[in-house]
C-alpha positions in Angstrom: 80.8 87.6 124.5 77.4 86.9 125.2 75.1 90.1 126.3 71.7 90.9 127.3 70.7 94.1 126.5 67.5 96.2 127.8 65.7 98.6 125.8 65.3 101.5 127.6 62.1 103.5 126.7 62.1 106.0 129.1 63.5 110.1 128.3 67.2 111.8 128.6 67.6 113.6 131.1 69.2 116.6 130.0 73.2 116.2 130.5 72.7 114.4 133.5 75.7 111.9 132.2 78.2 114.5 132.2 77.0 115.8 135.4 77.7 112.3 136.8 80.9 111.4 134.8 82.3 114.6 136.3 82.2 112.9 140.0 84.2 109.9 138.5 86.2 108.2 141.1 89.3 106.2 140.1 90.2 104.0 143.4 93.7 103.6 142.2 94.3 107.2 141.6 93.8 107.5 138.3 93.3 111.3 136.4 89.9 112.5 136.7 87.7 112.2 134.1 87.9 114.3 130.6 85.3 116.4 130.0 86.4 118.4 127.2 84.0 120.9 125.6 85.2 120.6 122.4 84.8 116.3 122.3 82.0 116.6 119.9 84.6 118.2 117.5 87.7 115.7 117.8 85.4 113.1 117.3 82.5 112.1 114.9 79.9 109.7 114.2 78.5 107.7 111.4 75.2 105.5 112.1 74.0 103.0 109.8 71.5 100.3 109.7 71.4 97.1 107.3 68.1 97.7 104.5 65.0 95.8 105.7 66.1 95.6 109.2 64.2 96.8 112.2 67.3 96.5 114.9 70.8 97.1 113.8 73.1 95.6 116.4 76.9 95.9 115.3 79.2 93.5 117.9 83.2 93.4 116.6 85.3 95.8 114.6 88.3 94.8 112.9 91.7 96.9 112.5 90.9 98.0 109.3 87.3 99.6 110.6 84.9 96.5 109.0 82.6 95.6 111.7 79.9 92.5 112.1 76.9 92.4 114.0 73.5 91.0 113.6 70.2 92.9 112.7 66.9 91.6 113.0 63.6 92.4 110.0 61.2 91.6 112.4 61.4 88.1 112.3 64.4 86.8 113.0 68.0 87.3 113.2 70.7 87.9 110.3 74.5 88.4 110.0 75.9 91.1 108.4 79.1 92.5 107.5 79.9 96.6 106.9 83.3 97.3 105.2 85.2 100.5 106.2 83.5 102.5 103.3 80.2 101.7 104.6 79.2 98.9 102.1 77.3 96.0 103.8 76.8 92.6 102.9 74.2 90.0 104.8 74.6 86.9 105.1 73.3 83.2 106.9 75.1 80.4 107.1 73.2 77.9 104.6 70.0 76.5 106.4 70.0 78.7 109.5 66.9 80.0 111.0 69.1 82.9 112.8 72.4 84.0 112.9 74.1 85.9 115.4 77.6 87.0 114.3 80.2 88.0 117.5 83.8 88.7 116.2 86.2 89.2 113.4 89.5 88.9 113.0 92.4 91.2 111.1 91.6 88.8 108.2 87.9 89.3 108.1 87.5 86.0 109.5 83.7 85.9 111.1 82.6 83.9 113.9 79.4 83.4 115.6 76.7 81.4 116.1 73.7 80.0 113.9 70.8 77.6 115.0 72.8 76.6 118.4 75.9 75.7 116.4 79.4 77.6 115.9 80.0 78.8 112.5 82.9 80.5 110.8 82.4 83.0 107.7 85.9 83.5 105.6 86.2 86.4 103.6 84.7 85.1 100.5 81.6 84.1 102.1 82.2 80.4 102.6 80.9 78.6 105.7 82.3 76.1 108.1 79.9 75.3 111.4 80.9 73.4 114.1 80.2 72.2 117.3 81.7 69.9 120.4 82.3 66.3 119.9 78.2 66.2 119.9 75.4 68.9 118.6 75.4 71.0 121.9 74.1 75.0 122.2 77.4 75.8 121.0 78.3 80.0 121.4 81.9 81.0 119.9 82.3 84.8 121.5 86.1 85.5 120.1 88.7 84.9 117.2 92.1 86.0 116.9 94.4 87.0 114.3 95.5 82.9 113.7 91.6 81.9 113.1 91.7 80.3 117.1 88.6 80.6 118.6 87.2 80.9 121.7 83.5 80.3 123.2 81.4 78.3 125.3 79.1 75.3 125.1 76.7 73.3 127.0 75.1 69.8 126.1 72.1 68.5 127.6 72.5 67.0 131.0 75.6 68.8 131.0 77.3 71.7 132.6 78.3 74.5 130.9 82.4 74.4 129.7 84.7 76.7 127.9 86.4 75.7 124.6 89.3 76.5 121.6 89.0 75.6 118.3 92.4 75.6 116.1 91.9 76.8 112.5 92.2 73.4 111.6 89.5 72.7 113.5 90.9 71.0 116.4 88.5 71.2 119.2 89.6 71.2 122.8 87.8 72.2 125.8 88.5 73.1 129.7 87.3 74.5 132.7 89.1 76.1 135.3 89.7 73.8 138.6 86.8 73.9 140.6 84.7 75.5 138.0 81.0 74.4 137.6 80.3 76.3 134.7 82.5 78.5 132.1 82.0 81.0 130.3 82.5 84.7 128.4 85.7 83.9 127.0 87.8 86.2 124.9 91.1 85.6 122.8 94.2 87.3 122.5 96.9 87.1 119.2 99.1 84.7 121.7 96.4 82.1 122.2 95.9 83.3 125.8 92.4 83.5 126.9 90.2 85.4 129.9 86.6 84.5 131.3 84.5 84.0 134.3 83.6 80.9 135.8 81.3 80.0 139.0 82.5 77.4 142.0 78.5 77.6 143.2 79.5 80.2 145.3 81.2 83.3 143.4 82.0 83.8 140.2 85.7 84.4 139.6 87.8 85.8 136.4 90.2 83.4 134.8 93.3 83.6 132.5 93.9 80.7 130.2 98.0 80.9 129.0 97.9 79.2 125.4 99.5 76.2 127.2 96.7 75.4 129.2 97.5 77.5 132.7 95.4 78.7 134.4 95.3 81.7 136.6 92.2 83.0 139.1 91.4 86.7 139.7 89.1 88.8 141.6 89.4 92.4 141.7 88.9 93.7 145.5 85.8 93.1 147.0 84.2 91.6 143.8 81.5 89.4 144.2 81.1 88.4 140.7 83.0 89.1 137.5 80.9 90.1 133.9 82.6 89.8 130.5 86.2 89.9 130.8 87.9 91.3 127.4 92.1 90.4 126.9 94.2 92.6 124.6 97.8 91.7 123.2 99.8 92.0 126.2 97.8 90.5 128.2 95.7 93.5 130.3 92.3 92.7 130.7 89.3 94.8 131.5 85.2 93.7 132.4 83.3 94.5 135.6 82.7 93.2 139.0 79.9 93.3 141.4 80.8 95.4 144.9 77.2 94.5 146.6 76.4 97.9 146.2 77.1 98.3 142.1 78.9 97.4 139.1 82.4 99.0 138.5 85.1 98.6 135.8 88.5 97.2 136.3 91.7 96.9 134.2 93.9 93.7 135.4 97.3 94.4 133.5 99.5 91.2 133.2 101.1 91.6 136.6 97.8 90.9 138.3 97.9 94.8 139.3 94.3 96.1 139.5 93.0 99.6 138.7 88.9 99.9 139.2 86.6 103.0 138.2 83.3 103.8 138.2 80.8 106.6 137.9 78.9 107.6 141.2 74.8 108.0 140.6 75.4 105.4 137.8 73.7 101.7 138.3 76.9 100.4 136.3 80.2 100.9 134.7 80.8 98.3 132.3 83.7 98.3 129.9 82.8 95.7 127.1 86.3 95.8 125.1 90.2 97.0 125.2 92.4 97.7 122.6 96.0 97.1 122.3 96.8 100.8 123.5 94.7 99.7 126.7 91.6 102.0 125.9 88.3 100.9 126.9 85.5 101.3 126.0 81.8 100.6 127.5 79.1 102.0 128.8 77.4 103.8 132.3 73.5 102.4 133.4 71.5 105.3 134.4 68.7 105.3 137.2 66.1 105.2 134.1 68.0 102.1 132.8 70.1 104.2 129.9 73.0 103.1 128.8 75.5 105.6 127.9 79.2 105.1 126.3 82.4 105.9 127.4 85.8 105.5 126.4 88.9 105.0 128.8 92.8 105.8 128.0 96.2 104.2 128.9 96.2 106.9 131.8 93.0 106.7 133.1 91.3 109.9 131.5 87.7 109.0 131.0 85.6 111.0 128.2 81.5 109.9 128.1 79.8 110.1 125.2 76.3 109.7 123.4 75.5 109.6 119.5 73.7 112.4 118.7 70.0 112.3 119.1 70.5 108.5 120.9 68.1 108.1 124.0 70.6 105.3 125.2 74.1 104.5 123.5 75.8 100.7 124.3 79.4 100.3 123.0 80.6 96.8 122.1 83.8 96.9 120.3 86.9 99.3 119.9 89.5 98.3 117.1 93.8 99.7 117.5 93.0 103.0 115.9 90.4 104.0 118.7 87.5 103.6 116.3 84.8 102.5 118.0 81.1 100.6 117.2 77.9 99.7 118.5 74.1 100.7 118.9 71.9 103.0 119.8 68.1 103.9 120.5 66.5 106.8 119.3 62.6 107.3 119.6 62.2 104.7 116.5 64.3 101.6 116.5 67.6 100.5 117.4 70.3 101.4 114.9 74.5 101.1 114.6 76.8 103.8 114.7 81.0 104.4 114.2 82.3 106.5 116.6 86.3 107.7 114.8 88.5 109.6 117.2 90.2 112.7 116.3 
């Protein structure tokens, strides 16, 4: 899904996020959060950036741990491709002036976007790109383990719309009723698929069955929805505006909603789920630091920095808990791995 991400320049403040996370309120009940002593030593990290580059930005990890991102060398943007032995390959679809990878698949099946225009990377490094029925700025966000993918476009003179593309490259797109633009779509193995879409007056979560169904949500008292993520069976997690701040929510198939977030934090804002239902995202600080955190099943929440980070943003968590994304240290924005226990 499509994110904009500040660079926070200013200091830590000490360990002011687990202060915080430890007044963690779960509306629905939910266990309080984990603040184990000993987290540094279940887990541990591995950071990385791609040679030449100047921002490492990782975006989707597959089940086997390979992840794809973007980094920038100060010029523009490239794809790039780390397998789960810490090998990375770079790569641009042929012609591009940038390239901005978002998801892979089980597969290693790459989409993304390059010069406005969908793309899709197999595993042996061939290229397809694509776009609607005419060029349009064409942003594919999710691909599932059958190739289908999921995104958003908008032509000139046109609204903004949601779309799915077959592997065979059929091409259909849809909107929900009343929706005057789409967008921030995600894919499950099923074919079903969750966003957020505008009526001019709130912005509103949708489910997509693989059918073509559609379903509305709002979690209570949401004003507007942000990047909704869908796992196998159909739970979904994002976060919603209150009018007062941003908190998390899990939506689990029956429409049931749980919401969380961390008092003194700006926002909660999960960014993916995995097929166990943990989450994973990040908490905005009063000094506009981002700081991770991941969620389980039960609602035990553990926050978490890499080491030496000054602001850490999860993007993607993969079935075995293994989680990636960036971080900023006094330098330059790099990648990191974070592997459970």
């Amino acid at each position: 899904m499509l994110k904009t991400r500040n660079n926070p320049t200013s200091a830590r403040i000490g360990n002011r996020a687990a202060w915080s996370a430890a007044l963690l309120l779960s509306v629905c009940g939910a266990p309080p959060i984990d603040l184990d002593s000993k987290e540094s030593a279940l887990t541990s990290f591995t950071t990385f950036d791609v040679p030449g580059s100047v921002s490492t930005s990782p975006q989707s990890i597959s089940p086997d741990g390979t992840i794809t991102g973007s980094y920038y060398d100060g010029t523009t943007l490239h794809g790039f491709v780390r397998d789960k032995r810490g090998n990375i390959n770079t790569f641009d679809p042929p012609g591009s002036s940038y390239t901005r990878p978002t998801s892979i698949n089980p597969a290693g099946v790459i989409t993304g976007q390059s010069d406005l225009h969908g793309f899709v990377r197999r595993p042996d490094g061939a290229f397809t790109t694509f776009d609607p029925p005419q060029p349009c700025f064409t942003l594919p966000t999710s691909i599932n383990p059958a190739g289908t993918i999921t995104g958003w476009y908008q032509c000139q003179d046109e609204g903004q719309h949601g779309f799915v593309r077959s592997s065979d490259g059929t091409f259909t797109t849809f909107d929900p009723p009343g929706s005057q633009w789409t967008a921030d779509t995600s894919i499950n193995p099923a074919g079903t698929i969750t966003g957020r879409y505008s009526d001019g007056t709130t912005v509103h979560g949708f489910v997509r069955s693989s059918h073509g169904a559609f379903t509305t949500f709002d979690p209570p008292g949401s004003r507007a929805i942000w990047s909704p993520s869908i796992n196998p069976d159909g739970t979904i997690t994002g976060h919603y505006y209150d009018g007062i701040a941003s908190r998390g929510f899990v939506r689990r198939p029956d429409g049931a909603f749980t919401t969380f977030y961390f008092p003194g934090f700006q926002d909660t804002a999960p960014t993916s789920i995995n097929p166990a239902g943990t989450i994973t995202g990040y908490r905005l600080d009063g000094s506009f630091r981002t700081h991770g955190f991941v969620r389980n099943n039960n609602g035990n929440i553990t926050p978490f920095d890499v080491p030496g980070s000054l602001s850490t943003w999860p993007t993607s968590i993969n079935p075995a808990g293994t989680i990636t994304g960036s971080y900023d240290d006094e330098t330059a924005t790099h990648g990191f791995v974070r592997y459970p226990r």
